[in-house]
C-alpha positions as CSV (number, residue, x, y, z in Angstrom):
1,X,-1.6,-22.8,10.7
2,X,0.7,-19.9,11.1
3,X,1.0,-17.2,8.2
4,X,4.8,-15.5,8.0
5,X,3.9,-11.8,7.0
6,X,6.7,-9.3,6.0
7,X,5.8,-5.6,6.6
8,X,7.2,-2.5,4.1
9,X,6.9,0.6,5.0
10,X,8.2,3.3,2.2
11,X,9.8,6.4,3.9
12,X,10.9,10.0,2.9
13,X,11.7,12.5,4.7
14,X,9.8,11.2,7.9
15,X,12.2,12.2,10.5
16,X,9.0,13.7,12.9
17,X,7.2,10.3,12.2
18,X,9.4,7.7,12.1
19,X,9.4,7.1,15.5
20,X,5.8,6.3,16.0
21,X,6.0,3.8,13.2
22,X,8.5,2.1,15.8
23,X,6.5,2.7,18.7
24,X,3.5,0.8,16.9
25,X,5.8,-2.2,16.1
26,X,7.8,-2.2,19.5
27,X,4.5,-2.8,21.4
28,X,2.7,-4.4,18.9
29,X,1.4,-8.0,20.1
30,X,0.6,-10.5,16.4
31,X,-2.4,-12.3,16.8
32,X,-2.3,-15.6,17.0
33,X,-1.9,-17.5,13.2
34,X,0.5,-14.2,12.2
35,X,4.2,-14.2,12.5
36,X,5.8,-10.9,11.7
37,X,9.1,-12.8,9.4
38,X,10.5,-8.9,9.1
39,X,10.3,-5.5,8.6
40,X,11.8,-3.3,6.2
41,X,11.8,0.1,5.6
42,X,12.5,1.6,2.0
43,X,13.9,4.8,2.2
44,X,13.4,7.0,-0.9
45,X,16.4,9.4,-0.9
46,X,15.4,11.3,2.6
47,X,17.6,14.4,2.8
48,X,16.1,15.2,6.8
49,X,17.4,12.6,9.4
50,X,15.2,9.8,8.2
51,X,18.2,7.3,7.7
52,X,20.1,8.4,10.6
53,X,16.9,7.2,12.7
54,X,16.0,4.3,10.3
55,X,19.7,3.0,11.4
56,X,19.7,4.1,15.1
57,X,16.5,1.6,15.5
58,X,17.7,-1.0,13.0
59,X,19.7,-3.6,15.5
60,X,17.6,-3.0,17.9
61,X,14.2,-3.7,15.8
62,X,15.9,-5.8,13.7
63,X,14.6,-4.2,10.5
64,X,15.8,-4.3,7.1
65,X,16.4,-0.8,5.5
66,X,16.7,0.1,1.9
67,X,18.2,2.6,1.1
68,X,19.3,5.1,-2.2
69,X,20.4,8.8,-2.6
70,X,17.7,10.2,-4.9
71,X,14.2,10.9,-4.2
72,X,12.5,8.4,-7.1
73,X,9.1,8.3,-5.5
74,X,6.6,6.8,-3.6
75,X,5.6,3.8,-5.9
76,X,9.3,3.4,-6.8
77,X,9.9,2.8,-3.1
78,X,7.2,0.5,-2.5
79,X,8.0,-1.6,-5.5
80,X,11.7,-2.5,-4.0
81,X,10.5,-3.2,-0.7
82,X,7.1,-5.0,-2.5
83,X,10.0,-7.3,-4.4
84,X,12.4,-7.9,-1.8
85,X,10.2,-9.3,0.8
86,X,10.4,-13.0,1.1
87,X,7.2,-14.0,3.7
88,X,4.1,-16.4,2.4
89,X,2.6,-12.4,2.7
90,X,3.3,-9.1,2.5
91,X,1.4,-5.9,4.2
92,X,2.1,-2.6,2.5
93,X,1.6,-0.1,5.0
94,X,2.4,3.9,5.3
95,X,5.0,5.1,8.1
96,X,2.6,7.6,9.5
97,X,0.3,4.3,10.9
98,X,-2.9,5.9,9.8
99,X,-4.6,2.7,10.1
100,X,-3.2,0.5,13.4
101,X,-0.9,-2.5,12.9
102,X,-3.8,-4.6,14.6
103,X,-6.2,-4.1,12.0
104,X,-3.5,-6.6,10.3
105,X,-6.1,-9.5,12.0
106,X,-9.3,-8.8,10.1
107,X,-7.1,-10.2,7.3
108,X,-6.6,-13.7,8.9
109,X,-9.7,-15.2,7.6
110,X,-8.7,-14.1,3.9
111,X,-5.3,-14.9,4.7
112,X,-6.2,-18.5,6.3
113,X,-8.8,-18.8,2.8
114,X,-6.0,-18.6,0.4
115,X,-6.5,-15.3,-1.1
116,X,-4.3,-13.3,-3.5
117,X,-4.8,-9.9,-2.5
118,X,-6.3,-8.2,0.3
119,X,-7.3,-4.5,0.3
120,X,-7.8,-2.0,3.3
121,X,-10.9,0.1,2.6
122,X,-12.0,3.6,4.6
123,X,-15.1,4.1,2.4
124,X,-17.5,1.6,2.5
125,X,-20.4,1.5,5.8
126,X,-18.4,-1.1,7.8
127,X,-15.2,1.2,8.0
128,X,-14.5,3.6,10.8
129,X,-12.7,7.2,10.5
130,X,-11.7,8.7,13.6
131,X,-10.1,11.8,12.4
132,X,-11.5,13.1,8.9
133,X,-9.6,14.5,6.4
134,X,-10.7,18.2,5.0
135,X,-13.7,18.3,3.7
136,X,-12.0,19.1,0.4
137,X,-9.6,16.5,0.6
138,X,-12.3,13.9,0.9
139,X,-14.4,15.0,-1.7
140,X,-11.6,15.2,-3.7
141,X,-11.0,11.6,-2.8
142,X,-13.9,10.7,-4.0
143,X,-13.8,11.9,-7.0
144,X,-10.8,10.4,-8.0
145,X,-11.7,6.9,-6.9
146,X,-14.9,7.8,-9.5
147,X,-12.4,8.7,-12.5
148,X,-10.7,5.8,-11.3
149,X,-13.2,3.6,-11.5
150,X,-13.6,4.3,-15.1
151,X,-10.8,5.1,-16.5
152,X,-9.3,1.4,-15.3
153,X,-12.7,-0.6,-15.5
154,X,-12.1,-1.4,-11.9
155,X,-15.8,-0.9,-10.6
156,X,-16.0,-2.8,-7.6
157,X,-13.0,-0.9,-5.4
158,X,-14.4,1.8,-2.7
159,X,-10.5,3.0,-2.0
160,X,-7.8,2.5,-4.2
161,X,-5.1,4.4,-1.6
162,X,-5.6,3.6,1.4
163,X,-1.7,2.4,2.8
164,X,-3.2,-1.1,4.4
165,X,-3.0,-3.4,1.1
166,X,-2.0,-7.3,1.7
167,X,-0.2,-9.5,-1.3
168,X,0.0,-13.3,-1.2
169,X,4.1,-14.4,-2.4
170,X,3.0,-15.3,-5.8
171,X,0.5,-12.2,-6.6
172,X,3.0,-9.4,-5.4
173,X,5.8,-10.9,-7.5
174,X,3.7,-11.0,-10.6
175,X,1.9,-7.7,-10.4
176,X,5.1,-5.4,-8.8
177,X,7.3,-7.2,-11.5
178,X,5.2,-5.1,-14.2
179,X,4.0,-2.2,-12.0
180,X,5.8,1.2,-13.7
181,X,3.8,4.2,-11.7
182,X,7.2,5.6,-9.7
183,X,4.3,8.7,-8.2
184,X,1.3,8.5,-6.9
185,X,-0.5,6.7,-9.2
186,X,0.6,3.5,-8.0
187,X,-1.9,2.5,-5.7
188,X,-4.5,2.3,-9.2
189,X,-1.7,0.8,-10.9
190,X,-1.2,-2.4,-8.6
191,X,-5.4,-2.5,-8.1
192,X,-5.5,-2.5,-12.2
193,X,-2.9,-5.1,-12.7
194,X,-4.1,-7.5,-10.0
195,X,-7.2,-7.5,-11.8
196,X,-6.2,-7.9,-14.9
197,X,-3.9,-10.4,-14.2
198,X,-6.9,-12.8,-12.6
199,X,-5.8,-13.0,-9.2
200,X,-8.4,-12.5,-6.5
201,X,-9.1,-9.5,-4.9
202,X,-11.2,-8.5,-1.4
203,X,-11.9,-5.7,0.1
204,X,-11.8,-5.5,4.2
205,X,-12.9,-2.3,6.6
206,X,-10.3,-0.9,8.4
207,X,-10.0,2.0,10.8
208,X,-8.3,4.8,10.2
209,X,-7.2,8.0,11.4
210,X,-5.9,11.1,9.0
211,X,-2.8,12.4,9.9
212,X,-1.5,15.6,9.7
213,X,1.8,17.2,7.9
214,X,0.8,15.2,4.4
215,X,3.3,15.6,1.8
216,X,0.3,15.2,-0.9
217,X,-0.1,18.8,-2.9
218,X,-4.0,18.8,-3.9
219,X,-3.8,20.4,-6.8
220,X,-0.7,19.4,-8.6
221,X,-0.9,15.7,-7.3
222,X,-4.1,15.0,-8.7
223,X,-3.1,16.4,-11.7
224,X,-0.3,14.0,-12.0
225,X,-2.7,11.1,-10.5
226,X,-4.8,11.7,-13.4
227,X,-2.4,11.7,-16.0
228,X,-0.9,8.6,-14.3
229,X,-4.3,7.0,-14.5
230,X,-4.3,7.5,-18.7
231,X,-0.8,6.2,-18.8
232,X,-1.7,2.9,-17.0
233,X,-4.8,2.3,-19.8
234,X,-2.5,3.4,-22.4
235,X,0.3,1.0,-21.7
236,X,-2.1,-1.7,-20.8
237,X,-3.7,-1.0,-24.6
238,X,0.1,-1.2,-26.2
239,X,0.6,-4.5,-24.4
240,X,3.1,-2.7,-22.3
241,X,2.1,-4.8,-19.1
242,X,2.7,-8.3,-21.0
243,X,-0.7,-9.5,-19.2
244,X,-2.4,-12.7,-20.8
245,X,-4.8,-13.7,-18.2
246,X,-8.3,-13.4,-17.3
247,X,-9.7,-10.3,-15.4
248,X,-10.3,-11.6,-11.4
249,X,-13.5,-11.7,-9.2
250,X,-14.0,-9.4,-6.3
251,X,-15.3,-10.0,-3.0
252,X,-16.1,-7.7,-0.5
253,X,-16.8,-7.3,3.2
């Protein structure tokens, strides 16, 4: 059996980047029991040459590009590309390619076993890092996946943002339909709601590769993160999420 997948692949201002994004998909080869069913690039009010480039490689890629004038953030872009995308599956993944497209096959088994949501992970002992972060920035990592943990009663998870996270059709529409995060608090916010809203969850190794240029600001980012993170439990607690369903099981590998 062949699974259709749709990549999306939130951009802003990723003029320098951009390009090896369509390198990777160019001369990507899909393992067999994958079909790529489209791409599509969201592109969150560049003001560099992003577009220009995004259009240049469109016909040529065939891609789908999304595209708006104002800067409304990274989990604003990722939820219109997250509920636009039509395949049995969809694989959110970040321009830059920190992990490679062909780490897209250690999902096939969870992919071919039905499962609702399928989440890239650079911290447990089966995952490999080529190029580290700072030491700072990993601590730093860390530590937030902790507060994380507790804050949103999501225990289980070793890396809530990693950009290699898989949705089956019926998952993404249920949980992106509610998501609100429009910063960088979405990647708990999906995690939390995917739980909450019982679907089934599994962590897989990837490989990955820190790349450099980040637009993440340590200090203020996490700040906001944080907040974001006692927003999500407050409009959870207020019924804000209109979730009726049982909490989900994890697996993990």
């Amino acid at each position: 059996m062949t699974h259709t997948v749709s990549l999306v692949i939130p951009v802003y201002n990723e003029a320098k980047r951009v390009g090896r994004a369509f390198n990777a998909l160019s001369s990507f080869h899909t393992p067999k029991g994958i079909k790529i069913d489209e791409v599509i690039f969201v592109n969150d009010g560049s003001t560099d040459q992003t577009l220009k480039l995004l259009k240049s490689f469109k016909s040529k890629y065939h891609l789908r590009v999304i595209t708006y004038k104002k800067n409304m953030g990274k989990g604003f872009a990722v939820r219109k590309g997250m509920l636009t995308s039509k395949a049995e599956y969809t694989l959110l993944m970040d321009a830059d390619i920190s992990t490679p497209l062909p780490q897209i096959e250690k999902f096939l088994p969870f992919m071919k076993a039905n499962l609702d949501v399928i989440i890239g992970t650079r911290k447990n002992g089966h995952s490999t890092v080529t190029i580290h972060q700072s030491w700072v920035r990993e601590n730093m990592g860390k530590v937030f996946t902790a507060i994380s943990r507790q804050i949103l009663g999501v225990k289980n998870i070793t890396d809530f943002t990693c950009g290699f996270k898989m949705f089956k059709r019926e998952a993404k529409q249920a949980i992106f339909s509610r998501a609100k995060i429009n910063r960088w608090g979405y990647d708990s916010e999906i995690i939390f709601l995917a739980r909450k809203l019982g679907f089934y969850m599994v962590e897989k190794a990837v490989i990955w590769a820190n790349q450099k240029n980040t637009k993440v600001s340590l200090i203020k980012d996490s700040i906001n993160s944080f907040r974001e993170l006692l927003e999500i439990r407050f409009r959870y607690f207020i019924g804000g999420y209109n979730i009726v369903y049982q909490e989900s099981d994890y697996n993990f590998s």
